[in-house]
mmCIF file as gemmi writes it, N, C-alpha and C atoms, coordinates in Angstrom:
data_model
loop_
_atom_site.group_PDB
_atom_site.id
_atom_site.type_symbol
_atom_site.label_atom_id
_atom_site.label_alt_id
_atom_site.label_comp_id
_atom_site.label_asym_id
_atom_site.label_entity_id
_atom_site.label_seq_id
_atom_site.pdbx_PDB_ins_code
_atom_site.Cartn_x
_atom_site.Cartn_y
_atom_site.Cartn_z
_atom_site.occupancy
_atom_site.B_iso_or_equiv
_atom_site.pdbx_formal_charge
_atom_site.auth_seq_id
_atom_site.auth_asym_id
_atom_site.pdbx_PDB_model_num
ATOM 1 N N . UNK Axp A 1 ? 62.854 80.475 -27.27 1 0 ? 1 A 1
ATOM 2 C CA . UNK Axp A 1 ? 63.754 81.598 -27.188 1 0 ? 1 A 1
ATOM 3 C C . UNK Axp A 1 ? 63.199 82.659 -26.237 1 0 ? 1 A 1
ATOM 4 N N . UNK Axp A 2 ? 61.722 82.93 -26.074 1 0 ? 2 A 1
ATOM 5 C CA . UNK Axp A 2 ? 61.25 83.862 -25.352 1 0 ? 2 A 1
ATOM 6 C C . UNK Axp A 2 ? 61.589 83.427 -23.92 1 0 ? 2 A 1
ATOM 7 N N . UNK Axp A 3 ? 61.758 82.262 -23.486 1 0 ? 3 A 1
ATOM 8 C CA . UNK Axp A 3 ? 61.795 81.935 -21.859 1 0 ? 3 A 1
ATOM 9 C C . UNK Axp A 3 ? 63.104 82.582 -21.766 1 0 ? 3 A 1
ATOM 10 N N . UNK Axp A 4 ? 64.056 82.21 -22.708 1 0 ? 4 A 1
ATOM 11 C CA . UNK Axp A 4 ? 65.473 82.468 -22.592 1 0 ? 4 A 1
ATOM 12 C C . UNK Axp A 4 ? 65.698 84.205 -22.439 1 0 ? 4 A 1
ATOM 13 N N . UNK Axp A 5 ? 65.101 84.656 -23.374 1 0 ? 5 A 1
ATOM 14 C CA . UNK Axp A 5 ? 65.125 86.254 -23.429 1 0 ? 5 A 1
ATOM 15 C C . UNK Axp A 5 ? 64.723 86.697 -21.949 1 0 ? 5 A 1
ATOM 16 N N . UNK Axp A 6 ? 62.888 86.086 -21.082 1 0 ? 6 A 1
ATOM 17 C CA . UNK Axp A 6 ? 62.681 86.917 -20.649 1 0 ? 6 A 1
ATOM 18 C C . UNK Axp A 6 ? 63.53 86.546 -19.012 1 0 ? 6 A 1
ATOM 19 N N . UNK Axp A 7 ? 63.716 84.751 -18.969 1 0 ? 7 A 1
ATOM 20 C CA . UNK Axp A 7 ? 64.107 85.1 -17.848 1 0 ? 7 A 1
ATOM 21 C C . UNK Axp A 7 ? 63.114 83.781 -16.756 1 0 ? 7 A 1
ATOM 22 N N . UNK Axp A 8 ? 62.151 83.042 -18.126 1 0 ? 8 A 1
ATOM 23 C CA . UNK Axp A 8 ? 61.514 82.162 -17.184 1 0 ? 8 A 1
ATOM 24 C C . UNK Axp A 8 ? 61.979 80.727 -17.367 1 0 ? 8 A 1
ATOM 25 N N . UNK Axp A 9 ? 63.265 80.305 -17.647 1 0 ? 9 A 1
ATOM 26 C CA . UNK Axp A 9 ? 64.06 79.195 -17.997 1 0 ? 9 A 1
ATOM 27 C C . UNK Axp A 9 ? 64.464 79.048 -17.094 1 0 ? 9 A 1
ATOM 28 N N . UNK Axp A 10 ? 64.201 79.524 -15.75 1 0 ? 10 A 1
ATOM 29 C CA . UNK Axp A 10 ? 64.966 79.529 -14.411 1 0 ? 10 A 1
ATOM 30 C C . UNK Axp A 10 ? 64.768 78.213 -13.773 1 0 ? 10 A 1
ATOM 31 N N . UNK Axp A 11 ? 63.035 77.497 -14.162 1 0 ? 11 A 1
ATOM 32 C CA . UNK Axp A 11 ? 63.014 76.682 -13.479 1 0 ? 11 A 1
ATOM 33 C C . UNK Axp A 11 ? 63.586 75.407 -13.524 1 0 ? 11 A 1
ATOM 34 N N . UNK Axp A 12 ? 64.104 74.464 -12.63 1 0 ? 12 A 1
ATOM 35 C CA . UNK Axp A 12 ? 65.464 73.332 -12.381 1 0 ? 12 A 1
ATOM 36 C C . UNK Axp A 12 ? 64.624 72.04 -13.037 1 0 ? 12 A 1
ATOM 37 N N . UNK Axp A 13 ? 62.536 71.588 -12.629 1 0 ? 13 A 1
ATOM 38 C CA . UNK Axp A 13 ? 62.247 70.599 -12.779 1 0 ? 13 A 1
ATOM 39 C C . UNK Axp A 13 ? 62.429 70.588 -14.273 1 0 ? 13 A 1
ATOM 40 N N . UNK Axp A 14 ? 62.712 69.025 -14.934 1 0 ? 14 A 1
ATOM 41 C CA . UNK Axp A 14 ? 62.128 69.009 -16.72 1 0 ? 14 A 1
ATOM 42 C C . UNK Axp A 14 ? 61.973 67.63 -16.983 1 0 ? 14 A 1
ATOM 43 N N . UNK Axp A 15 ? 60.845 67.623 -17.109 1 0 ? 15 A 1
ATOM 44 C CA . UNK Axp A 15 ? 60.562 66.053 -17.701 1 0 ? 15 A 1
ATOM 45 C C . UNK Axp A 15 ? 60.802 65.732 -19.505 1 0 ? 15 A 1
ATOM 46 N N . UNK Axp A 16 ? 60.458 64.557 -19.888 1 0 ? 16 A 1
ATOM 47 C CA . UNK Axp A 16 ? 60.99 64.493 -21.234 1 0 ? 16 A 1
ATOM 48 C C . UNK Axp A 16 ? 60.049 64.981 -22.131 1 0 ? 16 A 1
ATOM 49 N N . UNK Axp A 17 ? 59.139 66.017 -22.03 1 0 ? 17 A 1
ATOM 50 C CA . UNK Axp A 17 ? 58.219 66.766 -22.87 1 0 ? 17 A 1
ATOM 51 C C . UNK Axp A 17 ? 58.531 68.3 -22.727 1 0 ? 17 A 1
ATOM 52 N N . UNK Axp A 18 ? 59.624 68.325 -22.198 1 0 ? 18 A 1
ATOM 53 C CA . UNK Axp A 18 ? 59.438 69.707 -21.881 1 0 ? 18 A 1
ATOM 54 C C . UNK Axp A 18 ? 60.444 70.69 -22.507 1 0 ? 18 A 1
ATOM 55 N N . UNK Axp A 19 ? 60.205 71.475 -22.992 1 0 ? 19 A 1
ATOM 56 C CA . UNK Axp A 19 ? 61.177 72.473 -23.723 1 0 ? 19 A 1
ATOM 57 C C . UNK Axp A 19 ? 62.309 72.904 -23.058 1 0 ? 19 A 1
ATOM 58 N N . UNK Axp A 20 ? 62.19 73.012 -21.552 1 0 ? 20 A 1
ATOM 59 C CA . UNK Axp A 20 ? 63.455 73.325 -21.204 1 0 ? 20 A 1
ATOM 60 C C . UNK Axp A 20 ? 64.39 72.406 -21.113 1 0 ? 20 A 1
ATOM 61 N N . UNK Axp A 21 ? 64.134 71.553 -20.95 1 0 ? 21 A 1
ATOM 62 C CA . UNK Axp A 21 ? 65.44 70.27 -21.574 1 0 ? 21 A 1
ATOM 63 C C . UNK Axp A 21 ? 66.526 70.582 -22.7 1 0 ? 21 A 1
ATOM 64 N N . UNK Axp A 22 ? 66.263 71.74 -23.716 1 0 ? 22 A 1
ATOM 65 C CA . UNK Axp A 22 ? 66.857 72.412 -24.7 1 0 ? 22 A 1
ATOM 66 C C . UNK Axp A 22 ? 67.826 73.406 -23.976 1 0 ? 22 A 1
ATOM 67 N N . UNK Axp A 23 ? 67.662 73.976 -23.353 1 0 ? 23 A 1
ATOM 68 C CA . UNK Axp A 23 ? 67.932 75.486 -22.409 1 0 ? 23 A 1
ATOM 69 C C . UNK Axp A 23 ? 69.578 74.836 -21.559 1 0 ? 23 A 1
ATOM 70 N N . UNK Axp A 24 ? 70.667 75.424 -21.832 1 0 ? 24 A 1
ATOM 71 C CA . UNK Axp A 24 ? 71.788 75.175 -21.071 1 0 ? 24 A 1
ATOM 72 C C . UNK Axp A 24 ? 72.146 76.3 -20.225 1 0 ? 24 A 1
ATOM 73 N N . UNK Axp A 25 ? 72.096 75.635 -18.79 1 0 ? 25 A 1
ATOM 74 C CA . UNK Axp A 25 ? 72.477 77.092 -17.773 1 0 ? 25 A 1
ATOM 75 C C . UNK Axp A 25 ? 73.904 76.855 -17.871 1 0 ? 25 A 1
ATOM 76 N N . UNK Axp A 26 ? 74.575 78.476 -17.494 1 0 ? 26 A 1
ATOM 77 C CA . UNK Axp A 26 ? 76.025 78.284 -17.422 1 0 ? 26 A 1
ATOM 78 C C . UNK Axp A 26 ? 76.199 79.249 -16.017 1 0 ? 26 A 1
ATOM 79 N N . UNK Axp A 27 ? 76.364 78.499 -14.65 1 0 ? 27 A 1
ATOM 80 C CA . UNK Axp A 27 ? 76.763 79.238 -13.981 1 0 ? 27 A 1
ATOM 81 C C . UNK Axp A 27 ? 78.297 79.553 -13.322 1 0 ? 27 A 1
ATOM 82 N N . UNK Axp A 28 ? 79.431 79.622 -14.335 1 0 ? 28 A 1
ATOM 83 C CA . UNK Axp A 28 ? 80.36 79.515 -14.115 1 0 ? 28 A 1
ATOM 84 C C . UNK Axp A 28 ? 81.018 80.645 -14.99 1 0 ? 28 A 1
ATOM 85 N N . UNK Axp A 29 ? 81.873 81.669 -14.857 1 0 ? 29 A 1
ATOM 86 C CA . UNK Axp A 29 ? 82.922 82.185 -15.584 1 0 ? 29 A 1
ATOM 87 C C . UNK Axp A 29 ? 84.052 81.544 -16.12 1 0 ? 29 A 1
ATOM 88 N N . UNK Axp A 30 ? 83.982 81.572 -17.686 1 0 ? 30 A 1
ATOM 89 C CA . UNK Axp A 30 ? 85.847 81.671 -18.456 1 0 ? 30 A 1
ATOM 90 C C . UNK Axp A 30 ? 86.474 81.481 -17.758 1 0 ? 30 A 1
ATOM 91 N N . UNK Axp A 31 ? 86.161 82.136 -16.559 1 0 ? 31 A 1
ATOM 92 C CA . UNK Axp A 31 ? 87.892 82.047 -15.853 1 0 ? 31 A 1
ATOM 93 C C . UNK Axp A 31 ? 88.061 80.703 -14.881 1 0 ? 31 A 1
ATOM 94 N N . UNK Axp A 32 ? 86.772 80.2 -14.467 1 0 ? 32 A 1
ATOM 95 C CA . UNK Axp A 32 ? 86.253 78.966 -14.05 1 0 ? 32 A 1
ATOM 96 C C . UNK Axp A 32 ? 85.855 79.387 -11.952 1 0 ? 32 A 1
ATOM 97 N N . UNK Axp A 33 ? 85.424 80.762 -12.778 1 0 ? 33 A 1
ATOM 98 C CA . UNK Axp A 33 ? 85.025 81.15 -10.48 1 0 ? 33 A 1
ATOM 99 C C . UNK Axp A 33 ? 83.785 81.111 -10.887 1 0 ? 33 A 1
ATOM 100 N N . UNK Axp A 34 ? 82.833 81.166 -9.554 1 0 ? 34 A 1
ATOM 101 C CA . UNK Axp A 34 ? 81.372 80.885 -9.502 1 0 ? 34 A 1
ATOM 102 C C . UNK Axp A 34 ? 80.589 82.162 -10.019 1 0 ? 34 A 1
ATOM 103 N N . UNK Axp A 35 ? 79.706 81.844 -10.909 1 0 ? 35 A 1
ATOM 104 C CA . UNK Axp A 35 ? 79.554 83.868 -11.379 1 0 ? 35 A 1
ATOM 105 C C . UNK Axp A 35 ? 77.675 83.648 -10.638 1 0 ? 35 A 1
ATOM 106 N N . UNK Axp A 36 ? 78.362 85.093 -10.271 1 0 ? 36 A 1
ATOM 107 C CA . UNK Axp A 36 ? 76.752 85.575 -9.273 1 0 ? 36 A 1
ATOM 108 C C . UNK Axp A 36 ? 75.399 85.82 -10.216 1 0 ? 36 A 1
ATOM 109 N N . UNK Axp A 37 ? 75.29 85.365 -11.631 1 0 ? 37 A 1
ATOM 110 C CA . UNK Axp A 37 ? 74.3 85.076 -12.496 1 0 ? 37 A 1
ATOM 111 C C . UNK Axp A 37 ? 74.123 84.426 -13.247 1 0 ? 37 A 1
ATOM 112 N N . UNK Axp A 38 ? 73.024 83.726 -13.187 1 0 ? 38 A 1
ATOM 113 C CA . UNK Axp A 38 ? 73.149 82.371 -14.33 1 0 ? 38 A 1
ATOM 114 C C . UNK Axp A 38 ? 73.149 82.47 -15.853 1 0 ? 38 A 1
ATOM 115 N N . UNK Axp A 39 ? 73.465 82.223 -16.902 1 0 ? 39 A 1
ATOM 116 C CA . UNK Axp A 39 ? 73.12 82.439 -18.107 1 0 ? 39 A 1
ATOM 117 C C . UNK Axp A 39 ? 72.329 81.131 -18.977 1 0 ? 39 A 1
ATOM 118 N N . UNK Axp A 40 ? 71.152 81.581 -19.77 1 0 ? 40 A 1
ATOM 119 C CA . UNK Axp A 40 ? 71.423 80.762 -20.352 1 0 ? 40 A 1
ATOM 120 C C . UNK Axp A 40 ? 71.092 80.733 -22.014 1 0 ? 40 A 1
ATOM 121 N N . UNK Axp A 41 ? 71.36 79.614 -22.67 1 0 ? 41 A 1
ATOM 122 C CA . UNK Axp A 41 ? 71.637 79.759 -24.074 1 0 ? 41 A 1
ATOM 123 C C . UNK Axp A 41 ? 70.986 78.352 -24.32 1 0 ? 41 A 1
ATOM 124 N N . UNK Axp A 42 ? 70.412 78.399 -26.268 1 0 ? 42 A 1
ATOM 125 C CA . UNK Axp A 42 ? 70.333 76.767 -26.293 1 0 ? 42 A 1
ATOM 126 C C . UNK Axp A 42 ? 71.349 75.987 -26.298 1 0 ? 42 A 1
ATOM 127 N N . UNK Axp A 43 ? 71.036 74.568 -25.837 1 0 ? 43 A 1
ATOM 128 C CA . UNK Axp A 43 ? 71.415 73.428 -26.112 1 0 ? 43 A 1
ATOM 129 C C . UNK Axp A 43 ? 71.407 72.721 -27.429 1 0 ? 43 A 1
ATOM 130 N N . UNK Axp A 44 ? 72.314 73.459 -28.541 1 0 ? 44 A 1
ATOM 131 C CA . UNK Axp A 44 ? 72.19 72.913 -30.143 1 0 ? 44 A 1
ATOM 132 C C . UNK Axp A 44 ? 72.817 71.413 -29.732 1 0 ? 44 A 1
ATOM 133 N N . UNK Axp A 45 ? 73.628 70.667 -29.141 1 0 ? 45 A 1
ATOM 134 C CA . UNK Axp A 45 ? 74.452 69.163 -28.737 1 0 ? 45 A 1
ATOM 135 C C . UNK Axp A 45 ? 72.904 68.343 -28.803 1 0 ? 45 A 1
ATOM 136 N N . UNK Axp A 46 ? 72.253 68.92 -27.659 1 0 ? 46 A 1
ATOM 137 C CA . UNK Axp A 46 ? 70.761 68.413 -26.98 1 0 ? 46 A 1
ATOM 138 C C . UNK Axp A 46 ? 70.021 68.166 -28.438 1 0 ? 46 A 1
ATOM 139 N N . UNK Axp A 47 ? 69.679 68.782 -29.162 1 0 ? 47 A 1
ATOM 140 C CA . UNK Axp A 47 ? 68.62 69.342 -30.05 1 0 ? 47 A 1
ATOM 141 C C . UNK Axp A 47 ? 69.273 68.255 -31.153 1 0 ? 47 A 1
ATOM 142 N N . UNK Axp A 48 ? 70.568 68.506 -31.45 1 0 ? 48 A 1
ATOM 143 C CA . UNK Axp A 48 ? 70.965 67.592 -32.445 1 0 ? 48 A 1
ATOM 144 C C . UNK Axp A 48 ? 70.799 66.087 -32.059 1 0 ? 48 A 1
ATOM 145 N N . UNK Axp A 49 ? 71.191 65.743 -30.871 1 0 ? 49 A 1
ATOM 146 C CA . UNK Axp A 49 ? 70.774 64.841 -30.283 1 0 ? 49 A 1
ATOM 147 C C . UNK Axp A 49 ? 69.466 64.19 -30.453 1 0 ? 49 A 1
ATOM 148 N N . UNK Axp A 50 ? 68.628 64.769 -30.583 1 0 ? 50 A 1
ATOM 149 C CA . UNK Axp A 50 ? 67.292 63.829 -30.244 1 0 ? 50 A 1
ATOM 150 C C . UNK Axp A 50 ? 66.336 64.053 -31.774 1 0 ? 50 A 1
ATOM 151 N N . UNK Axp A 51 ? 67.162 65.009 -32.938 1 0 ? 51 A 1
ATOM 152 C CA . UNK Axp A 51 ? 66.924 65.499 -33.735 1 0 ? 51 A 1
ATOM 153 C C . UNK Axp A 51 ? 66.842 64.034 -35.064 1 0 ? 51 A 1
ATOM 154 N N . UNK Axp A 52 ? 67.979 62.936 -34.254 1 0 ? 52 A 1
ATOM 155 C CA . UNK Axp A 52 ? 68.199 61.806 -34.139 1 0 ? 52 A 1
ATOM 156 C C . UNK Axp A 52 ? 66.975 60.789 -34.708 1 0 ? 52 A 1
ATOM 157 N N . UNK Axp A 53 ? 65.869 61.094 -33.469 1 0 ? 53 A 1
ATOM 158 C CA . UNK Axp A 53 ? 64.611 60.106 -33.174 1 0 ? 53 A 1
ATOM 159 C C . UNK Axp A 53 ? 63.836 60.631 -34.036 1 0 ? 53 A 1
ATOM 160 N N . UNK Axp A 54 ? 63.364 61.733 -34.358 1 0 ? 54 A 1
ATOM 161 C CA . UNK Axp A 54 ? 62.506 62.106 -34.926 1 0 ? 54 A 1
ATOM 162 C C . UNK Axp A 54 ? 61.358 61.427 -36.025 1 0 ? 54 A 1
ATOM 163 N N . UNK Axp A 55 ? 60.268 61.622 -35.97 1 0 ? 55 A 1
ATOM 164 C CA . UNK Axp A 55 ? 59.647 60.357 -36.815 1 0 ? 55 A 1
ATOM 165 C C . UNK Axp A 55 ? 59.497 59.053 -35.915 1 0 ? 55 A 1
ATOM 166 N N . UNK Axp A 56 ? 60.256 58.714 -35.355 1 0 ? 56 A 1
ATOM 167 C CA . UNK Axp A 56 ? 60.428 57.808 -34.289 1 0 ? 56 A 1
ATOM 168 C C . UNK Axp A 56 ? 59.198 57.488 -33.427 1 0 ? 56 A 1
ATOM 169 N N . UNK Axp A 57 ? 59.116 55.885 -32.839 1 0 ? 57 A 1
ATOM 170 C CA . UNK Axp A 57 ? 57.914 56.113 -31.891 1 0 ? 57 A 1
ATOM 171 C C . UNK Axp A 57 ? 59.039 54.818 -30.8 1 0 ? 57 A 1
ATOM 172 N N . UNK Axp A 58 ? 59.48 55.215 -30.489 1 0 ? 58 A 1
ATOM 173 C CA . UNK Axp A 58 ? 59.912 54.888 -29.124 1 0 ? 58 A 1
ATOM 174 C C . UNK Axp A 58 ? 59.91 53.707 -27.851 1 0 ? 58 A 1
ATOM 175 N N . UNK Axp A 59 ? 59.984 52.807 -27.508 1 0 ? 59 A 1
ATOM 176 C CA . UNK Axp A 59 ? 59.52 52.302 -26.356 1 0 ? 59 A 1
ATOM 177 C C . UNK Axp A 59 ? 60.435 51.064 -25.231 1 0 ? 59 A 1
ATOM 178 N N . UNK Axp A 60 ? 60.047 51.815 -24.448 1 0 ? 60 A 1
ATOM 179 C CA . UNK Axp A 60 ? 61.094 51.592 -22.773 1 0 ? 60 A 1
ATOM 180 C C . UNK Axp A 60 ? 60.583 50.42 -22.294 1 0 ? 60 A 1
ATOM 181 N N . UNK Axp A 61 ? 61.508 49.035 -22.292 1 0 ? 61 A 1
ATOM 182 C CA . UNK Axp A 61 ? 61.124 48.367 -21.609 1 0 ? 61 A 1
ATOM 183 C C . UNK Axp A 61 ? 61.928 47.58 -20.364 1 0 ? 61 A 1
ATOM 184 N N . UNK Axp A 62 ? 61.765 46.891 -19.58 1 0 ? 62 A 1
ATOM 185 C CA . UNK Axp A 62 ? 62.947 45.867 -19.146 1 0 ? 62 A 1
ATOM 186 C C . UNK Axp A 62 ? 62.4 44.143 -18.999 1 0 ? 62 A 1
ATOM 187 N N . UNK Axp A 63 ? 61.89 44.148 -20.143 1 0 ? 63 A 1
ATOM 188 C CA . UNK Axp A 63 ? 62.165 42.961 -20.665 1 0 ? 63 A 1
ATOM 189 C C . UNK Axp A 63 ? 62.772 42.727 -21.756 1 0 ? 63 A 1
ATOM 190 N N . UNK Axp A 64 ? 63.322 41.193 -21.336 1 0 ? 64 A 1
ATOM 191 C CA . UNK Axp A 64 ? 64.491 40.597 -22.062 1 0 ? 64 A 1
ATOM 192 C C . UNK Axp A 64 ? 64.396 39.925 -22.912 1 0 ? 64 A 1
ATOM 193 N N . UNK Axp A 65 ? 63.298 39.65 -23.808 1 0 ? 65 A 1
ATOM 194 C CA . UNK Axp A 65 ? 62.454 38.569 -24.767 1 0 ? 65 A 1
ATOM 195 C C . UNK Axp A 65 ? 63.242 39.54 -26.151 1 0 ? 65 A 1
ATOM 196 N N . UNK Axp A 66 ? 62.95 38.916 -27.297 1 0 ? 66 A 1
ATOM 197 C CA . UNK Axp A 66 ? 63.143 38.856 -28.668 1 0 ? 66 A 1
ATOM 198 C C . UNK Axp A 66 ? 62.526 40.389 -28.712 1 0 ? 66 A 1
ATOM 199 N N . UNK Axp A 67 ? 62.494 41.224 -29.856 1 0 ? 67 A 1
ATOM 200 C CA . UNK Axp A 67 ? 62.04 42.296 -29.873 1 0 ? 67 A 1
ATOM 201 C C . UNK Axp A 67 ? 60.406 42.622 -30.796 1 0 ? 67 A 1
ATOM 202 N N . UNK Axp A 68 ? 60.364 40.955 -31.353 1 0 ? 68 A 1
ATOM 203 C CA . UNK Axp A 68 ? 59.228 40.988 -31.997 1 0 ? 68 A 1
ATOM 204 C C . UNK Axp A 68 ? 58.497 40.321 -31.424 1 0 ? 68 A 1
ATOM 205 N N . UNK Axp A 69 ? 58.438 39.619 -30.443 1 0 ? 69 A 1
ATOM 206 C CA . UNK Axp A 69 ? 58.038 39.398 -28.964 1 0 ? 69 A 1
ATOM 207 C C . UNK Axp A 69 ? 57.555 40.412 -28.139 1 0 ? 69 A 1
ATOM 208 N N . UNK Axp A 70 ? 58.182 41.281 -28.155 1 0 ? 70 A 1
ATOM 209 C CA . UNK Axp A 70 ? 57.601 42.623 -27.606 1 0 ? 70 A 1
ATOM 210 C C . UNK Axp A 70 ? 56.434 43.458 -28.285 1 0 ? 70 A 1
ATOM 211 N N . UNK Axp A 71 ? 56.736 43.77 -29.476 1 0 ? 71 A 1
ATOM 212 C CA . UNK Axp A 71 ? 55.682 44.12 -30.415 1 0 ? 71 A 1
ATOM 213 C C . UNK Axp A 71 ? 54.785 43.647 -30.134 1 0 ? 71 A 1
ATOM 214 N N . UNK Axp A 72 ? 54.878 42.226 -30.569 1 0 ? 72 A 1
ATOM 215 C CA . UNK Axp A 72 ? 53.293 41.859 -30.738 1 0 ? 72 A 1
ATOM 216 C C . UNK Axp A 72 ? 52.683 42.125 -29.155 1 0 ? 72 A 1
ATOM 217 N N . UNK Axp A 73 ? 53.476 41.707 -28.385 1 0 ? 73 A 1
ATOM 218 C CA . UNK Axp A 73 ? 52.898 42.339 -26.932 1 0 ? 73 A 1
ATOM 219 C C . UNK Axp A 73 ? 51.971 43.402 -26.438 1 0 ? 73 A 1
ATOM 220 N N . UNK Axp A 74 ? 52.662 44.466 -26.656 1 0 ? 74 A 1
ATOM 221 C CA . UNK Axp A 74 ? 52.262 45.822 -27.104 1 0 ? 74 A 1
ATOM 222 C C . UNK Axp A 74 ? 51.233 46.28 -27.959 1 0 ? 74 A 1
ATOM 223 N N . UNK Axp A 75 ? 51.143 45.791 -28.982 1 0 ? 75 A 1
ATOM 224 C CA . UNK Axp A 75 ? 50.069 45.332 -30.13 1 0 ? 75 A 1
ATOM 225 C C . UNK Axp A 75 ? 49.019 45.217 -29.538 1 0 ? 75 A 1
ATOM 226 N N . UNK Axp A 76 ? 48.775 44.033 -28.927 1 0 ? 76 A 1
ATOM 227 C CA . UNK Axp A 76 ? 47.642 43.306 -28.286 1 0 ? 76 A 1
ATOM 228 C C . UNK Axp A 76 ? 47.134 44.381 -27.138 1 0 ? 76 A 1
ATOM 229 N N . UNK Axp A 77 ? 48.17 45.035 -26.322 1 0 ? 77 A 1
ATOM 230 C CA . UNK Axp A 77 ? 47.485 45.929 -25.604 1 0 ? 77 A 1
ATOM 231 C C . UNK Axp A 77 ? 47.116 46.904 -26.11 1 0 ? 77 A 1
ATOM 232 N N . UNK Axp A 78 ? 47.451 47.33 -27.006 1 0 ? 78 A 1
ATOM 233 C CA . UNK Axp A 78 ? 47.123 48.531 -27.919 1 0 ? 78 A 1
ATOM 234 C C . UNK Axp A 78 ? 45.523 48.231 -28.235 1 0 ? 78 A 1
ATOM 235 N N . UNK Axp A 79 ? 45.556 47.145 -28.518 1 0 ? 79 A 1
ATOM 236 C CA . UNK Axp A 79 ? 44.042 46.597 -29.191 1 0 ? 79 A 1
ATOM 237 C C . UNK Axp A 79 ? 43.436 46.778 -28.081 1 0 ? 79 A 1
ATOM 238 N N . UNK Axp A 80 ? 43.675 46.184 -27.188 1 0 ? 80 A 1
ATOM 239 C CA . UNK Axp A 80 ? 42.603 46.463 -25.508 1 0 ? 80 A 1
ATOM 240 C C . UNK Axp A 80 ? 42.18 47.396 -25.412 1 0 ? 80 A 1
ATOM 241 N N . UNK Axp A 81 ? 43.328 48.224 -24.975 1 0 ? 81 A 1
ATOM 242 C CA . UNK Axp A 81 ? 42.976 49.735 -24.677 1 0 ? 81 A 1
ATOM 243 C C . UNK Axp A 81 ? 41.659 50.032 -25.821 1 0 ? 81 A 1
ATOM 244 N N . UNK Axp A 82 ? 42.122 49.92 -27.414 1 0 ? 82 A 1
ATOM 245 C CA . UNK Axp A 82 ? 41.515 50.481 -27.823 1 0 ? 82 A 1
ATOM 246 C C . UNK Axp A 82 ? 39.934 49.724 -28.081 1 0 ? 82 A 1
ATOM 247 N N . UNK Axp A 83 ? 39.555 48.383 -27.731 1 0 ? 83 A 1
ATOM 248 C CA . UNK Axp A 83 ? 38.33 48.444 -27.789 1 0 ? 83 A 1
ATOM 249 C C . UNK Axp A 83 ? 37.886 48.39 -26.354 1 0 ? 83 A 1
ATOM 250 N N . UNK Axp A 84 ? 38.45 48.834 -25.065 1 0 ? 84 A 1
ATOM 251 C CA . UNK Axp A 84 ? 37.856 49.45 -24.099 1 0 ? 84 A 1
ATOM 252 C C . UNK Axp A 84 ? 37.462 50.509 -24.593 1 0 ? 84 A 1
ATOM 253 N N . UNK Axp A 85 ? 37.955 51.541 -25.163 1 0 ? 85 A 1
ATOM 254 C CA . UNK Axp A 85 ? 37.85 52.746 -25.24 1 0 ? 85 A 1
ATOM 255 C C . UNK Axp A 85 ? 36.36 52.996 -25.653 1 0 ? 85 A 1
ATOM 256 N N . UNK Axp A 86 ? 36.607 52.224 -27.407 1 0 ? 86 A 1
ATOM 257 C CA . UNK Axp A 86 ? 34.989 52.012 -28.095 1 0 ? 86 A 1
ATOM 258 C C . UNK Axp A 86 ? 33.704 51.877 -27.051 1 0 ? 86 A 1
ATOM 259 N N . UNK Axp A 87 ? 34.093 50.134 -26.297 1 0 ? 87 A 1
ATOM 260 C CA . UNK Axp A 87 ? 32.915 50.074 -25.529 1 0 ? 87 A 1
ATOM 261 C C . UNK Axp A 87 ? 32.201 51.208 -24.449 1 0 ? 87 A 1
ATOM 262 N N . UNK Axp A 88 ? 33.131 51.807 -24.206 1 0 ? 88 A 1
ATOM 263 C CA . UNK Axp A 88 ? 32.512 52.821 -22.917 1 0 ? 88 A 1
ATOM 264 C C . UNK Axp A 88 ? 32.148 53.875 -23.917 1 0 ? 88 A 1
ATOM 265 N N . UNK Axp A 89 ? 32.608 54.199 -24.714 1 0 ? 89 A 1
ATOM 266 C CA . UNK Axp A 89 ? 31.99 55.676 -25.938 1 0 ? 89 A 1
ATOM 267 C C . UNK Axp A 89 ? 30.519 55.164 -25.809 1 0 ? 89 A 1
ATOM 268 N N . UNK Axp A 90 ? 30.332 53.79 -25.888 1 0 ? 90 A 1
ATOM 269 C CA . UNK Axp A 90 ? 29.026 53.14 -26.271 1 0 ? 90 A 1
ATOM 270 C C . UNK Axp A 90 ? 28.213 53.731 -25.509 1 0 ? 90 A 1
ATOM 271 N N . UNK Axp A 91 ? 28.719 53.35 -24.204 1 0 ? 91 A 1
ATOM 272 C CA . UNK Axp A 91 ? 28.023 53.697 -23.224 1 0 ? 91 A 1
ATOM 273 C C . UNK Axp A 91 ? 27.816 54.693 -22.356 1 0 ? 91 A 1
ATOM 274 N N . UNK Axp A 92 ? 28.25 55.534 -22.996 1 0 ? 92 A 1
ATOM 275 C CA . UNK Axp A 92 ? 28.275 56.896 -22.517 1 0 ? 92 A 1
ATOM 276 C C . UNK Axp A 92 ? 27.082 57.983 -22.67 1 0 ? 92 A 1
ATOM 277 N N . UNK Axp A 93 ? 26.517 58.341 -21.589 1 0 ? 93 A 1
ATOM 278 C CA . UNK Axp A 93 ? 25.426 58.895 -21.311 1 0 ? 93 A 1
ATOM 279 C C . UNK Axp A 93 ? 25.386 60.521 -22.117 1 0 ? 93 A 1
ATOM 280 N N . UNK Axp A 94 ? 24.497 60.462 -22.888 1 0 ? 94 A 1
ATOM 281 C CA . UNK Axp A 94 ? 24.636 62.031 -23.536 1 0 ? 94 A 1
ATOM 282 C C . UNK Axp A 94 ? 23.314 62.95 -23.061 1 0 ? 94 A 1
ATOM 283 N N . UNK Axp A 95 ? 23.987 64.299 -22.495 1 0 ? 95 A 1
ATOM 284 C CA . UNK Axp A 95 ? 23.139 65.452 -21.95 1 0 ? 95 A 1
ATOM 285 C C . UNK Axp A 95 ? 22.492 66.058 -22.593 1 0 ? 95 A 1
């Protein structure tokens, strides 16, 4: 609400972490002419929207396999990552 109040919701970039993704500009008048200031207000549509996922853990793919096919996929890299991670802690030089 404070970006909205003070005026720093102005900026156009928003990735999918970002609060202004909530923020709806309206640069148009009621009457439907171009108005010489932008407004803006939340996005309650947005908010309800994704209010949706919540709890949720998500994941984007474009493969076309079974979906528990995918899992375990994912799984397994999950495991990688995470005993790369371990091994280098191992080895990590302390000052």
């Amino acid at each position: 609400m404070r970006s909205i109040e003070i005026g720093t919701a102005k900026r156009g970039t928003k990735n999918q972490n970002d609060y202004r993704r909530f923020i709806k500009k309206t640069s148009v008048t009621t009457d439907g002419e171009i108005a010489d200031k932008n407004t803006f207000c939340l996005n309650t549509e947005r908010i309800a929207e994704e209010e949706l996922y919540d709890g949720y853990y998500a994941v984007v793919t474009n493969l076309e396999s079974d979906p528990t096919e995918i899992t375990d996929v994912l799984h397994e890299i999950f495991g990688f990552c995470t005993n790369y991670q371990i091994i280098n802690r191992g080895n990590m030089k302390k000052f």
